[in-house]
DONU-183810 format. One record per residue (C-alpha): residue number from 1; residue in three letters; x, y, z. Coordinates in nm, 2 decimals, padded with zeros to 4 digits. Layout:
N
> minu	nudren	xx	yy	zz
> NUM	ALA	X	Y	Z
...
//
This chain:
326
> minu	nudren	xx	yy	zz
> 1	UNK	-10.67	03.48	-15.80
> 2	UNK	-10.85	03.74	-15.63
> 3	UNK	-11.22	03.77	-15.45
> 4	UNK	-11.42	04.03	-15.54
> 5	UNK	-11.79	04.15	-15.46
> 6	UNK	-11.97	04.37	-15.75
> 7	UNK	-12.30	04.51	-15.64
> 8	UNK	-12.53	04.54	-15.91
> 9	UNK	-12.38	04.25	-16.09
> 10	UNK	-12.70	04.30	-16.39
> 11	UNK	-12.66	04.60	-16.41
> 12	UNK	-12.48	04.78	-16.74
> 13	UNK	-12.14	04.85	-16.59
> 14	UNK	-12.12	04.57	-16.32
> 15	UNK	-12.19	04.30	-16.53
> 16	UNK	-11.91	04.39	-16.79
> 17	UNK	-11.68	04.43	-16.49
> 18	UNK	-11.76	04.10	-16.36
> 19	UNK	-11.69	03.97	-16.72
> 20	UNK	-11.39	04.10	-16.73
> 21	UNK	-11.30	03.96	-16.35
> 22	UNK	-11.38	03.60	-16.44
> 23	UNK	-11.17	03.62	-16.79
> 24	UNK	-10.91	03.72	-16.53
> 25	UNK	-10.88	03.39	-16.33
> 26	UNK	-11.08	03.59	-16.03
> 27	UNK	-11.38	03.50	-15.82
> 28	UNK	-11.68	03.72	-15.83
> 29	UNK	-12.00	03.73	-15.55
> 30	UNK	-12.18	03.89	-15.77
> 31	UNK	-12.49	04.06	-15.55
> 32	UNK	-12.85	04.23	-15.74
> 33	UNK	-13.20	04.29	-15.64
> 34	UNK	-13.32	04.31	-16.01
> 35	UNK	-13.56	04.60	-15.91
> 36	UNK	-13.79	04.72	-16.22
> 37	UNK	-13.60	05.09	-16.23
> 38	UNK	-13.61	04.96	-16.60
> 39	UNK	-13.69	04.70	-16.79
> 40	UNK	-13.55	04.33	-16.61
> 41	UNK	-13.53	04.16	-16.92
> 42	UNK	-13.23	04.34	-17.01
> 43	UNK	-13.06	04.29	-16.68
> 44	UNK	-13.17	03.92	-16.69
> 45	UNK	-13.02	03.88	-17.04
> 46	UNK	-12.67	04.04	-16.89
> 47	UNK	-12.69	03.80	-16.55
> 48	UNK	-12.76	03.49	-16.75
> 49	UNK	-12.47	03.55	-16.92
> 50	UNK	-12.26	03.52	-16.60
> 51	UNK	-12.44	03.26	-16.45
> 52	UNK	-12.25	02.91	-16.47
> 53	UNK	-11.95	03.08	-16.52
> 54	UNK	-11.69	02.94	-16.33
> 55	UNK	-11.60	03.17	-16.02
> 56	UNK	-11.93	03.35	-16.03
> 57	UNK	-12.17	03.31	-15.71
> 58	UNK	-12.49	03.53	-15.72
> 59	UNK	-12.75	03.63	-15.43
> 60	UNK	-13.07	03.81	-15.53
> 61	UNK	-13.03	04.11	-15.22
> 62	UNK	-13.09	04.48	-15.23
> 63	UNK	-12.78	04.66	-15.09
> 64	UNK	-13.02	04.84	-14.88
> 65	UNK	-13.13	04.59	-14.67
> 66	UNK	-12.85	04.59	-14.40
> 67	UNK	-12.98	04.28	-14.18
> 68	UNK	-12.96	04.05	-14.49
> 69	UNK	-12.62	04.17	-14.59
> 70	UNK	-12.49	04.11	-14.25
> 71	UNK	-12.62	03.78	-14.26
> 72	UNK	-12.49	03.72	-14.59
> 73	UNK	-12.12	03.80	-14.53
> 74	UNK	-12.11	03.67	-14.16
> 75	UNK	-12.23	03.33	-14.34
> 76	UNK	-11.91	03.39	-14.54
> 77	UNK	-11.58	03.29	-14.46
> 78	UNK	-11.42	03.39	-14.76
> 79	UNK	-11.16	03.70	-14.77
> 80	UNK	-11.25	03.98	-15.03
> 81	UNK	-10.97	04.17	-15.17
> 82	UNK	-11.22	04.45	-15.24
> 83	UNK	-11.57	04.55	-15.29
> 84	UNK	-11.69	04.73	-15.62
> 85	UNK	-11.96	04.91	-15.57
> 86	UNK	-12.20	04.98	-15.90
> 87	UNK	-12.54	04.91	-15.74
> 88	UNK	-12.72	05.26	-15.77
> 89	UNK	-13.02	05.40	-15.89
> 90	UNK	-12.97	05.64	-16.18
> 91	UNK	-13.12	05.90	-16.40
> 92	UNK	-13.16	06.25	-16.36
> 93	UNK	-13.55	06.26	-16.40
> 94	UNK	-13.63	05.95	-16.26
> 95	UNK	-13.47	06.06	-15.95
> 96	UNK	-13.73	06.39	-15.97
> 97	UNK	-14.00	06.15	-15.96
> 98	UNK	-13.88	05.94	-15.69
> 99	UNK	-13.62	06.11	-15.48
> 100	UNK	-13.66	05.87	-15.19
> 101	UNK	-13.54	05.53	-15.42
> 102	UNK	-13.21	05.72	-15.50
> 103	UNK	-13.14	05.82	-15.09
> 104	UNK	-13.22	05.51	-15.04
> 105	UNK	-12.99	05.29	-15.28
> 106	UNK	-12.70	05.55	-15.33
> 107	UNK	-12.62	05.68	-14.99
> 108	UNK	-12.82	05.39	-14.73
> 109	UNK	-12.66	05.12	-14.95
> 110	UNK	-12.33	05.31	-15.03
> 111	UNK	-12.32	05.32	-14.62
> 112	UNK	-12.41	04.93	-14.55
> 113	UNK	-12.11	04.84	-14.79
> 114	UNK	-11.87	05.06	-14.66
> 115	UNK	-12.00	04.86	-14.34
> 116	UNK	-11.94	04.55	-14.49
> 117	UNK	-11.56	04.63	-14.58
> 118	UNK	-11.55	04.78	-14.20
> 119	UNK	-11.63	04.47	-14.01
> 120	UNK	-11.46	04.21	-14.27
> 121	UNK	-11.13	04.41	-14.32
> 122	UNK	-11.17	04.45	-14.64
> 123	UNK	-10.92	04.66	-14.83
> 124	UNK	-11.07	04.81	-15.11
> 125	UNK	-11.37	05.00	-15.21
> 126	UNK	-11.42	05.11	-15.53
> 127	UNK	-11.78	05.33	-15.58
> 128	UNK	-11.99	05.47	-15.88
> 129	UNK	-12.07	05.83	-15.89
> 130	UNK	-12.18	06.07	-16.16
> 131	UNK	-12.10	06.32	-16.41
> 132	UNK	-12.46	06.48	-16.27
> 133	UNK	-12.23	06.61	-16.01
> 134	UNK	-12.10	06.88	-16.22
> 135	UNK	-12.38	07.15	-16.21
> 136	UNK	-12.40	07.44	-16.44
> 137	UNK	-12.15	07.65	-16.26
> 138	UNK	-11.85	07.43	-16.34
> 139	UNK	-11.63	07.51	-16.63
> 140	UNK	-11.63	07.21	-16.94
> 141	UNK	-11.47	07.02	-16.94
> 142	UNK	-11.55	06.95	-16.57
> 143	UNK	-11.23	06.84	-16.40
> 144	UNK	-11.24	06.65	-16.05
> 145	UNK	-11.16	06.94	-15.84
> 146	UNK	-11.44	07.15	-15.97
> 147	UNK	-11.72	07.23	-15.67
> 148	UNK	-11.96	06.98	-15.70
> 149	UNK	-12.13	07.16	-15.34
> 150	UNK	-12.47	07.22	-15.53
> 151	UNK	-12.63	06.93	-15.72
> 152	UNK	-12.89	07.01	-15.92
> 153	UNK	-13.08	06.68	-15.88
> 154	UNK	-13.14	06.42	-15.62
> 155	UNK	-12.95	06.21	-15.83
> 156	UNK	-12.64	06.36	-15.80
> 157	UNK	-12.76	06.48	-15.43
> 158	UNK	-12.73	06.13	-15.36
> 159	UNK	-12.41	06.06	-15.53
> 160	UNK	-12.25	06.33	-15.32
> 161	UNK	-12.39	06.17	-15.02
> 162	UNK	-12.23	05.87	-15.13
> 163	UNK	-11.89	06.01	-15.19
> 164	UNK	-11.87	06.16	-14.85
> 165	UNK	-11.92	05.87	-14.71
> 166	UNK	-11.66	05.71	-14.87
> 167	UNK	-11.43	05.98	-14.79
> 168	UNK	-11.52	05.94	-14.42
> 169	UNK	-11.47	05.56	-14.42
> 170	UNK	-11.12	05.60	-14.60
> 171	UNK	-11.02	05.86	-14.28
> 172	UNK	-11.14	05.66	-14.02
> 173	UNK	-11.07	05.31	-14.14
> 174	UNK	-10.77	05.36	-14.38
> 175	UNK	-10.99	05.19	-14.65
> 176	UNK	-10.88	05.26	-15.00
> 177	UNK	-11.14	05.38	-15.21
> 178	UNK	-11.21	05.54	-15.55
> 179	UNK	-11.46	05.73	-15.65
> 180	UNK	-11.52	05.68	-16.07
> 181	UNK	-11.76	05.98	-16.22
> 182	UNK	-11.89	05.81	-16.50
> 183	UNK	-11.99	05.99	-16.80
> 184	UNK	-12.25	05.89	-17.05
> 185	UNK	-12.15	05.51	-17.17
> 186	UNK	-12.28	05.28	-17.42
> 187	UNK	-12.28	05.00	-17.58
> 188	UNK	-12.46	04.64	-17.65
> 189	UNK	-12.71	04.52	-17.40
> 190	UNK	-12.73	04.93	-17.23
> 191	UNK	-12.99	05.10	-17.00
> 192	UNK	-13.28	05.13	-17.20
> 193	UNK	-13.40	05.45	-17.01
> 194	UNK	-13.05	05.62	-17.22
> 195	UNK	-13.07	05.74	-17.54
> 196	UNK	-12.82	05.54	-17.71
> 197	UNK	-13.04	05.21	-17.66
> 198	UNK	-13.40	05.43	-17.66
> 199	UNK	-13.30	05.60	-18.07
> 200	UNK	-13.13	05.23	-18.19
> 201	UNK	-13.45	05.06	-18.10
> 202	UNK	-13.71	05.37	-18.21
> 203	UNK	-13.56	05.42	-18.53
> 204	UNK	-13.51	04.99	-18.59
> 205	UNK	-13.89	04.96	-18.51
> 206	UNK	-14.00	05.29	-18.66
> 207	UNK	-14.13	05.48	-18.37
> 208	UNK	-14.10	05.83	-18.31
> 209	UNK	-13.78	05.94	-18.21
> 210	UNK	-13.86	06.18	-17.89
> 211	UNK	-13.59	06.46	-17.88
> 212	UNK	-13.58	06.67	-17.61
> 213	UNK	-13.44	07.01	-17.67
> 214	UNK	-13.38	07.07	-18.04
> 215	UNK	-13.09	06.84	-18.06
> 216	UNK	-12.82	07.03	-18.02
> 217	UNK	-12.69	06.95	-17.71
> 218	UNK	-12.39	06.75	-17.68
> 219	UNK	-12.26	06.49	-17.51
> 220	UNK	-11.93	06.27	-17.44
> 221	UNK	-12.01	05.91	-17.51
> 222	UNK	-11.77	05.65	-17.37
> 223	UNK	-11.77	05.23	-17.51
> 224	UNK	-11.83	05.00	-17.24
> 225	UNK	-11.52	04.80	-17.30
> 226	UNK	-11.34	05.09	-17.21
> 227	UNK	-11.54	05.24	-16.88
> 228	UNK	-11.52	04.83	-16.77
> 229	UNK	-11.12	04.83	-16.85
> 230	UNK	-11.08	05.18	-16.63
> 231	UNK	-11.29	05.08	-16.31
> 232	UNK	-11.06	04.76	-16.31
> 233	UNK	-10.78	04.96	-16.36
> 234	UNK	-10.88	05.14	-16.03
> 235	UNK	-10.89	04.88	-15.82
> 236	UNK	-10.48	04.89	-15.73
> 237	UNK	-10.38	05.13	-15.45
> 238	UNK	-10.45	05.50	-15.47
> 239	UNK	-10.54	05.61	-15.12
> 240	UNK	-10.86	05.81	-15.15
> 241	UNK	-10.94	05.93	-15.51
> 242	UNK	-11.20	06.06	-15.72
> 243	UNK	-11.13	06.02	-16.10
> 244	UNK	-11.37	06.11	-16.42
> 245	UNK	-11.41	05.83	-16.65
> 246	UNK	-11.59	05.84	-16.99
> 247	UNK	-11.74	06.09	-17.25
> 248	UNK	-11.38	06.11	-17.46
> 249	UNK	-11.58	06.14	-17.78
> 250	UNK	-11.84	06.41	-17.81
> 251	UNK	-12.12	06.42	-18.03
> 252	UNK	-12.46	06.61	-18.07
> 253	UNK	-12.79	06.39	-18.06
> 254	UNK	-12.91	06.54	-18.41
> 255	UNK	-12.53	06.39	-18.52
> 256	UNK	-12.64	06.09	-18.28
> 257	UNK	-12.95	06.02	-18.49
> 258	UNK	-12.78	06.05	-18.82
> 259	UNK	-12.54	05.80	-18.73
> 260	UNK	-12.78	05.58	-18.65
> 261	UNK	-13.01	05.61	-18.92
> 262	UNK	-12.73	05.53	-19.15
> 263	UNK	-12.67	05.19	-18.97
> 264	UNK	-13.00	05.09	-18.93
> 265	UNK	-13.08	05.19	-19.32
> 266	UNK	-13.37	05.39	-19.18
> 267	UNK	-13.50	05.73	-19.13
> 268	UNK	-13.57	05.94	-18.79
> 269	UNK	-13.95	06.03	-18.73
> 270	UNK	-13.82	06.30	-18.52
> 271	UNK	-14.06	06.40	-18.26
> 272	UNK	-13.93	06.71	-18.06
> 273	UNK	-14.04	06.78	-17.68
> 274	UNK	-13.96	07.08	-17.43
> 275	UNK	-13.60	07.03	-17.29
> 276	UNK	-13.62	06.86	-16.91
> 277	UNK	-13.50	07.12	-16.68
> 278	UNK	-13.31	06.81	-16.52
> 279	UNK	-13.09	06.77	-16.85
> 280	UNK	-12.76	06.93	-16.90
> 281	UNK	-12.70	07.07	-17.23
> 282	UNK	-12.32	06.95	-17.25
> 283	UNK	-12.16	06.67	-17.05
> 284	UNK	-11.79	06.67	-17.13
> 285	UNK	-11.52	06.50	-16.90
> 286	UNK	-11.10	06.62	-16.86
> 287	UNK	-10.97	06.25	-16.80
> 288	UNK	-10.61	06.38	-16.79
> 289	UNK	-10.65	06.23	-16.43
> 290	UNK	-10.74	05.89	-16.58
> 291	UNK	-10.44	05.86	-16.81
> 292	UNK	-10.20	05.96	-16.52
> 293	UNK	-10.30	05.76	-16.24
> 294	UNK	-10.44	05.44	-16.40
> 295	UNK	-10.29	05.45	-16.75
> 296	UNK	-10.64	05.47	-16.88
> 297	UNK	-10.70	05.55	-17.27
> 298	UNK	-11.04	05.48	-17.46
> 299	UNK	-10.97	05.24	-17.74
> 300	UNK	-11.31	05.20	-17.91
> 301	UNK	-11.42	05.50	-18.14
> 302	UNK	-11.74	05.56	-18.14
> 303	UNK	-11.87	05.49	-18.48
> 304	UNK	-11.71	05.15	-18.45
> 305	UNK	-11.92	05.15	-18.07
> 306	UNK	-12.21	05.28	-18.23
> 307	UNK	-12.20	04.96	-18.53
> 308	UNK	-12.13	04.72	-18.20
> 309	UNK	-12.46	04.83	-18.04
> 310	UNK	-12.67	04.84	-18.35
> 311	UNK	-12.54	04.48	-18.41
> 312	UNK	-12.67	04.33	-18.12
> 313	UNK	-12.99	04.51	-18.11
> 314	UNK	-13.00	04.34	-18.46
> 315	UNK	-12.91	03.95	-18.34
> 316	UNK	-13.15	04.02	-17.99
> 317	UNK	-13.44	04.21	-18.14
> 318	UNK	-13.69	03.93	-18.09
> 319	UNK	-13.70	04.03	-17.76
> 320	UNK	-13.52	04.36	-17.73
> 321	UNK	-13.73	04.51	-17.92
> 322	UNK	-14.01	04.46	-17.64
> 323	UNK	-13.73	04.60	-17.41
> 324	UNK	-14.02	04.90	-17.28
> 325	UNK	-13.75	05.25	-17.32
> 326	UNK	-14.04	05.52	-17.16
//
């Protein structure tokens, strides 16, 4: 059995991950501030599934607040085998409207847990960053070693940061770290600021569908399962890497919508708005890197991902459709 700490242990990707520990025999500190980037009840609904599990200890902190952290771990006498790293603030235009919250969270918090493995020798660090990072200048599909020197948000400004950081720490301090881009991912219980979980629930409860763009851009969509499976995967020793991870089937949103219409039994009232000059119009990962360093291969297809999500939304819409999406 191993110990693990998983910042933003409600979140999408960290609570799957911390699932996935626990079914493996380990012990998870599972660490959240449940800030209202979107809606809590989802993130509540995802954490209460992990509470009273059985190796699963959870503190309400922000990974931003260094004094409390400190205080935390020196508290601590346990040994972590590694720290995995998923708190963040995300969300191209959300980080346009609040550039500080991003800084703050992704490259002051990235910073206080590379700390934390510093001062507590521990041996792994395993970090969330972006496909965002791949501006308009990088061929598709964007490989690792494309220059990701001029973010076009401070989203993926602050990612960068982030991964810097990391790099620095694995020089100075021989930590071993890697870095996952994630592409888009899905799946039951997902952000509700993405459009996968915005178009299921706006179609279910017959609200307009707001497009923006005309539809046609694509993206590469990526089951949870699988992202979970691959961050896991990373966690053996690899030195200092930074590996893609997701968006292995791609799909239009027009093609999106259709799909779920035909699940849901309903029709799109398709509303179409200006495209956000944040939004990329393809987001498409190589993950030959993936497969040849972790092993990693997707394993849920999307329309059977798609029929997952749609189910849930389906047993949980009492209260997910609530779930506020703006």
């Amino acid at each position: 059995m191993a110990n693990y700490i998983v910042t933003g242990c409600a979140g999408f990707i960290a609570a799957r991950v911390s699932e996935m520990l626990l079914d493996a025999g380990h012990a998870v500190v599972g660490l959240d501030n449940l800030n209202t980037a979107y809606d809590v009840r989802v993130k509540l609904w995802r954490l209460n599934r992990l509470r009273g599990r059985d190796g699963f200890t959870y503190y309400q902190t922000d990974i931003v607040d260094r004094a409390g952290l400190e205080g935390l771990f020196n508290s601590d006498p346990t040994a972590f085998d590694g720290v995995i790293n998923l708190a963040a603030r995300a969300g191209v235009r959300a980080s346009v409207e609040d550039p500080h919250a991003f800084i703050d969270t992704n490259v002051t918090g990235t910073l206080n847990m590379l700390e934390i493995c510093r001062q507590h020798a521990i041996p792994k660090f395993i970090l969330a960053s972006t496909s965002s990072l791949y501006g308009a200048q990088n061929p598709v599909p964007y490989r690792e070693d494309a220059d990701t020197n001029l973010p076009l948000q401070p989203y993926a400004a602050s990612k960068k940061g982030a991964e810097a950081l990391s790099y620095a720490y694995h020089y100075l301090h021989h930590i071993d770290v890697t870095v996952f881009r994630y592409f888009t991912v899905y799946g039951p219980a997902g952000r509700p600021d993405m459009s996968m979980f915005r178009f299921a629930k706006w179609i279910a409860e017959g609200q307009p569908v707001k497009m923006n763009g005309d539809g046609e851009q694509s993206r590469g969509f990526t089951y949870i399962d699988d992202i979970a499976r691959g961050t896991l995967a990373g966690l053996k020793p690899l030195g200092y890497e930074v590996i893609n991870l997701g968006g292995h089937e791609v799909i239009t949103m027009n093609a999106l919508v259709a799909m779920l219409e035909e699940r849901l039994g309903k029709k799109a009232q398709m509303q179409y708005l200006p495209l956000h000059p944040a939004d990329a119009l393809v987001n498409l990962a190589d993950v030959s890197k993936a497969r040849s360093l972790l092993g990693w291969q997707p394993q849920v297809e999307l329309a059977e991902g798609v029929t997952r999500l749609v189910d849930w939304y389906l047993a949980e819409r009492s209260w997910a459709s609530q779930v506020i999406t703006a």
